[in-house]
C-alpha positions in Angstrom: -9.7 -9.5 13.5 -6.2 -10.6 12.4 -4.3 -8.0 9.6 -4.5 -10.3 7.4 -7.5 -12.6 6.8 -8.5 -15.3 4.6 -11.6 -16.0 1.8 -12.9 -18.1 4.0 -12.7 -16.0 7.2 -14.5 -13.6 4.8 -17.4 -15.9 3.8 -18.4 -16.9 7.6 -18.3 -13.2 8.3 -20.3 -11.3 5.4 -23.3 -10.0 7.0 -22.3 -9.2 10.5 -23.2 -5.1 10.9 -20.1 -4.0 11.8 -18.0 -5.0 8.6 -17.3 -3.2 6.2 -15.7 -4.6 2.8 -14.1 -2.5 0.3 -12.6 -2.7 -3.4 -9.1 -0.9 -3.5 -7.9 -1.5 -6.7 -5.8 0.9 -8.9 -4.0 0.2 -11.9 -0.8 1.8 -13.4 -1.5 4.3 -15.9 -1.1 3.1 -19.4 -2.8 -0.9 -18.5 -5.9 0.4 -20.2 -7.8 -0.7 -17.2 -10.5 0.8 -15.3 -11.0 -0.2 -11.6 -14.6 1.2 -11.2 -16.0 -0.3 -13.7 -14.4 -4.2 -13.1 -15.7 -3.3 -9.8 -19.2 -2.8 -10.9 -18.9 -6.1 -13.2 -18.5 -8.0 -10.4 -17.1 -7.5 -6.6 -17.5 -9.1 -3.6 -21.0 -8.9 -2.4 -21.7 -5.6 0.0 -18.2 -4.1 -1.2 -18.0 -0.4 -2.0 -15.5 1.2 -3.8 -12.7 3.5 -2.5 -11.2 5.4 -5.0 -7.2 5.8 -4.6 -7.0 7.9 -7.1 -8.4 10.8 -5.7 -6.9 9.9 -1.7 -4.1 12.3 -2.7 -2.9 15.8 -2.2 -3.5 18.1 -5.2 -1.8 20.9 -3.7 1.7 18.6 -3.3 4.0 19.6 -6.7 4.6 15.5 -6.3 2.0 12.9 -7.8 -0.1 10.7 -5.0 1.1 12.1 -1.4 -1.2 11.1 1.1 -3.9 13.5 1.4 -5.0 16.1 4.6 -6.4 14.0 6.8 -10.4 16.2 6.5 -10.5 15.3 3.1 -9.5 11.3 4.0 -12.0 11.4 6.8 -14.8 13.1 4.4 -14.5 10.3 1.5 -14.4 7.4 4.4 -17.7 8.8 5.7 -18.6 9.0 2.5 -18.2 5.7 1.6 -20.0 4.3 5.3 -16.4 3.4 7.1 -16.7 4.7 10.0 -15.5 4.8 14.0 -15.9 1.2 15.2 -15.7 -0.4 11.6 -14.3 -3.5 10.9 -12.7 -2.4 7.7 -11.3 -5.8 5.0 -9.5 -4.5 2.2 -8.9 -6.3 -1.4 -7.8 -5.3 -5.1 -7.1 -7.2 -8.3 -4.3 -4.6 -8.7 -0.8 -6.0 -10.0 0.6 -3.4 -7.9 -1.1 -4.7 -4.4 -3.0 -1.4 -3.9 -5.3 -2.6 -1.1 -1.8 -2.3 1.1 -1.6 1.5 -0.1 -5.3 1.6 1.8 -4.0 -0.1 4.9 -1.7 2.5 5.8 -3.9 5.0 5.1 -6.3 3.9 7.1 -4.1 2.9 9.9 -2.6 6.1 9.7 -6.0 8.2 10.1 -6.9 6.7 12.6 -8.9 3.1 11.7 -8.2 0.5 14.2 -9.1 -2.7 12.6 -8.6 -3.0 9.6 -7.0 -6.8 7.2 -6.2 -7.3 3.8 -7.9 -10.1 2.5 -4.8 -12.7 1.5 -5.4 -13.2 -2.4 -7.3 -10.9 -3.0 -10.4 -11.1 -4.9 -8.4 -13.3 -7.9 -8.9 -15.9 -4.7 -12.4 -15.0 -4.1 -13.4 -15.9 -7.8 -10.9 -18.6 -8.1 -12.8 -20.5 -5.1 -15.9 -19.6 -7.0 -17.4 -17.7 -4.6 -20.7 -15.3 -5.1 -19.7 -12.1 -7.0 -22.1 -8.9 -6.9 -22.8 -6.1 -9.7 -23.3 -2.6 -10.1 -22.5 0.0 -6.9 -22.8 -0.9 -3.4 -23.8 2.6 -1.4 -23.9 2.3 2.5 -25.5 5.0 4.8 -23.1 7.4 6.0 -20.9 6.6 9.2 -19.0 9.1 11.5 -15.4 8.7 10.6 -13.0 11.4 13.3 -10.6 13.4 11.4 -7.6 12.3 12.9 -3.9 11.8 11.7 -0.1 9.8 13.4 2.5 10.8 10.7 5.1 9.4 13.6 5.7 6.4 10.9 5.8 8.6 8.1 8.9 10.6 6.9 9.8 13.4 3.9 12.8 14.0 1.5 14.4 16.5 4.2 14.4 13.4 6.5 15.5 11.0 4.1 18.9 13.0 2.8 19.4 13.6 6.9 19.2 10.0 7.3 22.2 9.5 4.7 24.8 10.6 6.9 22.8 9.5 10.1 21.8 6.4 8.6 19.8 5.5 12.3 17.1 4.1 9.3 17.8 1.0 6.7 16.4 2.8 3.3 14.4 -0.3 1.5 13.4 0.1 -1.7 10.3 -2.4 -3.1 10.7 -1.8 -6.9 12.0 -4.5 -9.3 15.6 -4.9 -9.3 16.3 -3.2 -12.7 14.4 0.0 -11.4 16.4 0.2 -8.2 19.7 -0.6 -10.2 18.9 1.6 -12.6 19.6 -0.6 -15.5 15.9 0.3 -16.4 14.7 3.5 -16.8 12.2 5.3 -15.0 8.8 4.5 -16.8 7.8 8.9 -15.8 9.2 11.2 -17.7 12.0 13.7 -16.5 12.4 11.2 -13.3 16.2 9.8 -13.0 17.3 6.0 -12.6 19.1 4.8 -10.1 17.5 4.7 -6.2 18.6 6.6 -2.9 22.1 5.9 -2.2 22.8 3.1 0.5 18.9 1.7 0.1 18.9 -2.2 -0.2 16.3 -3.5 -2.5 13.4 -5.9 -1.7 11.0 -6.3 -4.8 7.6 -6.4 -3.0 6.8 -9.5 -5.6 9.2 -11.2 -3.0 6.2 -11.4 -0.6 3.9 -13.3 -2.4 3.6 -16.9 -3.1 2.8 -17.4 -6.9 -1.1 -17.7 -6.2 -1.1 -14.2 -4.8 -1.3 -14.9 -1.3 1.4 -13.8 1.0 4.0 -15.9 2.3 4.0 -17.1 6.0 6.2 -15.0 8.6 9.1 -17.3 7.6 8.9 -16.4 4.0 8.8 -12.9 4.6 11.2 -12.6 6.7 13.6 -14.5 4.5 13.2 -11.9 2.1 14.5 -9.1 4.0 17.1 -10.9 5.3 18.5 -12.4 1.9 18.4 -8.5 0.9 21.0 -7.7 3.9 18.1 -6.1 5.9 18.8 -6.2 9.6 15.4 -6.9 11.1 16.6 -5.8 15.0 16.6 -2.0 13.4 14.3 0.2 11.9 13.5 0.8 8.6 12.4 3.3 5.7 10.4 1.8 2.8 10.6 3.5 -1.0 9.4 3.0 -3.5 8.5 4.3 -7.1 5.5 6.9 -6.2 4.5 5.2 -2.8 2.4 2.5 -3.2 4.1 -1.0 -3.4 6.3 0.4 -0.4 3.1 0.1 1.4 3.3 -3.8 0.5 6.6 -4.3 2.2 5.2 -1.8 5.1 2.2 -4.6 5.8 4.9 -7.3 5.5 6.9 -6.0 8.1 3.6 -5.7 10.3 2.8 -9.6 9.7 6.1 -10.3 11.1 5.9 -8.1 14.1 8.0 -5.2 13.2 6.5 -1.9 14.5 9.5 0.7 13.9 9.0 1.2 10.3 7.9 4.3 8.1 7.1 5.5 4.6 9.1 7.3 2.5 5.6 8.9 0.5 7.4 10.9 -2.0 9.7 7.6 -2.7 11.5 7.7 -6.6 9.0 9.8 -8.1 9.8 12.6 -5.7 13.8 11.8 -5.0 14.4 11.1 -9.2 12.8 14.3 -9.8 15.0 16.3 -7.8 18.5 17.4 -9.5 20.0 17.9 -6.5 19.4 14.6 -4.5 22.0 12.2 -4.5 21.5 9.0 -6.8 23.2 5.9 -7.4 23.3 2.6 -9.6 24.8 -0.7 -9.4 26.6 -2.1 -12.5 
């Protein structure tokens, strides 16, 4: 199964016992929407519903680190993805949360798991069969496992400013990064890590929500002064969209990439991190 697979794809596959299909949308606070229940109005049939909201690490002072990888494995079972899964992801999120699920997975230890290109705005666009209500699936064996190799923390972040062996890009809008807009959580600075080159993760996409071709994406870290030959941190504002431009990177074949989890929310809370803006 490719990372990336298409409505179609998904259509000639539904059925076959090993696939699992799940809804991972979230929304930014203050839409006034709620995922689970435009999930249970209509999703695509034999999809179950994995709550991002509650994949995190209450004990972290910072909002929506990745949680211990027991309490990943636990919800996974929970929701029947298990060892051996063929796992396709999708959201209706504006913030591309289905690519925050990837990682995750990916990191804990899932081996195939796609994105379904579009989303389900595709799916329904094409007029394809929609379910309602909740999809439940028996539970499945999922091994508590966990590779943080491709993931990296503030300590490792301000090293890297005077190292600078990783290329620091940051996937919020431009007038976030710039700071000419201000952070949208309170008592979080403007600005963005200092040296970090911005690629808006909107860049990806073509304007029906699919992603562009290998081409396309790689245009857009290149026009952004991104040298593709080394590696690369993505940031961005609490650790999500970063995730967008991580999956990018991974349809164009570039492996030596990590997350920056803590990203803005973490750095802009901090008085003592270095920050800086671009007129």
């Amino acid at each position: 199964m490719d990372s990336l697979v298409s409505t179609e794809w998904l259509a000639n596959e539904m059925g076959a016992s090993d696939l699992r299909i799940v809804d991972c949308t979230k929304h930014l606070p203050g839409t006034g929407r709620d995922p689970l229940a435009e999930y249970e109005a209509g999703h695509v049939p034999g999809a179950v519903f994995m709550d991002l909201a509650d994949l995190t690490d209450t004990s972290h002072a910072t909002e929506n680190m990745l949680p211990p990888a027991e309490k990943f494995a636990s919800r996974m079972q929970s929701l029947g993805l298990g060892d051996g899964s063929r796992i396709v992801l999708y959201d209706d999120s504006a913030v591309k949360t289905s690519a925050r699920a990837w990682f995750m997975l990916k990191m804990f230890g899932a081996h195939d798991v796609a994105i379904l290109d579009g989303g389900i705005a595709k799916w329904k666009a094409e007029g394809r069969p929609l379910a309602q209500g909740k999809e439940t699936l028996r539970h499945r064996h999922f091994t508590a496992w966990q590779d943080d190799g491709n993931v990296r923390t503030k300590a490792q972040v301000l090293a890297n400013l005077h190292g600078k062996d990783e290329q620091v890009v940051d996937a919020r809008g431009a007038a976030r990064w710039s700071g000419a807009e201000e952070d949208p959580r309170p008592g979080i600075a403007s600005g963005h890590i200092p040296g970090s080159l911005n690629v808006p993760f909107t860049a990806l996409f073509n304007a029906d929500g699919t992603f562009k071709d290998k081409a396309g994406i790689t245009a857009a870290f290149e026009t952004a002064g991104v040298d593709l030959a080394k590696p690369v941190i993505t940031s961005c504002g609490s650790g999500v969209t970063a995730c967008v431009l991580l999956f990018g990177l991974a349809l164009i074949g570039k492996e030596d990439a990590a997350l920056y989890d803590g990203s803005w929310t973490e750095w802009g809370a901090d008085p003592d991190t270095p920050k800086a803006v671009k007129a």
